[in-house]
N, C-alpha and C positions, 0 to 999 in steps of 0.2 A: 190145908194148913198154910198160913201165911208165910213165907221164904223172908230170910234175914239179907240184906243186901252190906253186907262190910265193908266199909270205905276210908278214904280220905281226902284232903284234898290235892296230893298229884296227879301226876297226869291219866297214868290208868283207871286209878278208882273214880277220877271228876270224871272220867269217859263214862263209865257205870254206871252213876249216876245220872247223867246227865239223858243216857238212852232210859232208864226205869222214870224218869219225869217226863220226857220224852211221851213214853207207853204211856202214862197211867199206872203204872204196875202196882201192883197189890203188893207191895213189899214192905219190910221195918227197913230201915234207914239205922244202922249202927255205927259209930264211928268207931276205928280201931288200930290197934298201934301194935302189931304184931311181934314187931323188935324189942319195948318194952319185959324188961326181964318177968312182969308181974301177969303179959299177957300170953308170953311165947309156946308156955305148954297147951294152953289153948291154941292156941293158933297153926301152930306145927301138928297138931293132929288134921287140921282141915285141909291146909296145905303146908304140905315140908317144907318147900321153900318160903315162907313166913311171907308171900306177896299177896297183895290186895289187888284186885276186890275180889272176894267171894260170894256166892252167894249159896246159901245155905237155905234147902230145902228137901221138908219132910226125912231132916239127917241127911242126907244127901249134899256132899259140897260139892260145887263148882268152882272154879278158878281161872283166870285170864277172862279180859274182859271181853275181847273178839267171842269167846263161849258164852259168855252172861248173857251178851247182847241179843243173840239167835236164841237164846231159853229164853231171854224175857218177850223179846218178839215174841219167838211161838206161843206163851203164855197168855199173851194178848190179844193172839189170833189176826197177827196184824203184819201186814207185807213190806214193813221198815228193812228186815232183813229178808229180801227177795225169795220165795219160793218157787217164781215162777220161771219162766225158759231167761230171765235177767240174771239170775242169781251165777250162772259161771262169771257174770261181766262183774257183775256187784265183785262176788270172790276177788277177779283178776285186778280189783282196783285195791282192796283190803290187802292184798299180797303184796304189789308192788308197792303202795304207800309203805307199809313197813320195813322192806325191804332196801326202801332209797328214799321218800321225800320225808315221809314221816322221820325215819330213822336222821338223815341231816338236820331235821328241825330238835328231837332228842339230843345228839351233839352239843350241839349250839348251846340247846338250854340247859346243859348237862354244864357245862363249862360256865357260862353266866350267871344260870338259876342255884343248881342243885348242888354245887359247890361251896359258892359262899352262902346259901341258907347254912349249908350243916357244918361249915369248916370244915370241906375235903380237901383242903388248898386250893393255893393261888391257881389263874385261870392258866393254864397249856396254850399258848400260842400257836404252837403248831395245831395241834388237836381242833382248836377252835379255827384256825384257816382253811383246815382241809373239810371241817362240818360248814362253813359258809361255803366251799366251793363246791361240796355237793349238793349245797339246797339250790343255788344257780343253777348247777347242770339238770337238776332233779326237774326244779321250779321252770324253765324253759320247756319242758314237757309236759308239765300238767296245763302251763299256762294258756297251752296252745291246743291243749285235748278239750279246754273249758272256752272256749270261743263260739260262740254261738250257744252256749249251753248253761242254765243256771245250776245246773248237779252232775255228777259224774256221768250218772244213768240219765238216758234221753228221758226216763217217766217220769223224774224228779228224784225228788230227796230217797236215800236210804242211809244203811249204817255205812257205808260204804266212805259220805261226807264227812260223819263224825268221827271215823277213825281216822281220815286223811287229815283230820282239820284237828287232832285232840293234842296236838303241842302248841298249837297257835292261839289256845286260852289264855297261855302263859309268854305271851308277848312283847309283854312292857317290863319282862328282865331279859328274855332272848336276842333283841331286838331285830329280828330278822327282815330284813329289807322289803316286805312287803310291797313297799309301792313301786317295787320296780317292776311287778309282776300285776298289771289290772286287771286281769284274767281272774287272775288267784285270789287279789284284795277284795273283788266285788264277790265271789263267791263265797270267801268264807266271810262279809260283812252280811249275806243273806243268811249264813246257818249263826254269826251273832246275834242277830235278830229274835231267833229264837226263844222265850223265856226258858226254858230247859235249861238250853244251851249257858246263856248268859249269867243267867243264877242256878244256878242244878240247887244250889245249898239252903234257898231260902226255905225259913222255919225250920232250920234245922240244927241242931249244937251242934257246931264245926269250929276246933280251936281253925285259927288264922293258921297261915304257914311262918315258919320264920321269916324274918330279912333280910334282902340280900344285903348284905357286907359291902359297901364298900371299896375294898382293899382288895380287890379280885387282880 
């Protein structure tokens, strides 16, 4: 049976996406708005906490896109997400990006992006200085782990990139200092290269995201 892939386009669900285009995967492409009052009893059945992306197979939901991504691998039969003696390193790179560079690139765009899209209020000063000063302390460690290296893993590409790399699609409301960091600019300019990556949406009905406001 073919698996439903439910998305949008934040940052999680375009991660989703983007690895099932990625694969190849055999999936439908559903767009979905889980908070909408007309969709939430559906959705709260898959997952209580109403977050995307899921993927729904043979009844079966999955949720968190770190999970999607290792079911659609294996689905594929395909070593994106490392099964072999790599896969602790893969892991320890998925860990720690969430933990600290991913998570200050989140901040940031949480303050810039996700705010004034929704009118959560005006941007936190604070909030937003202390998410730029740990993408620096973060970004001086990857910058320097990626030197000599065009992927985390010495074999190249895994999911490992596109989880370290999936707040930095939304760049051009973040604005996170990229070029201070050549290490980090050249490598996630090789996972933008990607059509996946770059378009995960095309052919696809995806309302746009709101705009950012202004008035932040």
């Amino acid at each position: 049976m073919t698996a439903i892939l439910f998305y949008s386009r934040n940052p999680n669900p375009r991660l989703a996406v983007a690895v099932a285009r990625y694969l190849g995967s055999d999936v439908v492409f559903e767009f979905a708005s889980p908070f909408h009052p007309a969709q939430s009893a559906k959705f709260r059945a898959l997952n209580p906490s109403l977050r995307i992306p899921i993927l729904l197979e043979d009844g079966h939901s999955l949720w968190e896109a770190d999970a999607i991504a290792c079911r659609l691998s294996m689905r594929a039969g395909s070593n994106f997400w490392r099964i072999d003696d790599e896969m602790p390193e893969m892991i320890r790179w998925i860990s720690w990006g969430k933990a600290t560079f991913v998570h200050a690139c989140d901040v940031v765009h949480f303050e810039r992006g996700t705010k004034q899209r929704y009118g959560f209020g005006p941007i936190d000063p604070a909030v937003l200085a202390q998410g730029l000063a740990d993408f620096h302390e973060h970004g001086r460690q990857l910058d320097a782990h990626l030197v000599g290296r065009d992927y985390l893993l010495d074999s190249g590409l895994s999911y490992a990139d596109f989880r370290m790399a999936s707040y930095l699609a939304f760049n051009d409301v973040a604005g996170l200092p990229m070029s201070d960091y050549p290490q980090i600019d050249a490598w996630y300019r090789r996972i933008a290269a990607l059509p996946a990556w770059d378009h995960p949406f095309a052919g696809l009905d995806t309302p746009q995201l709101p705009p950012v406001s202004d008035k932040g």
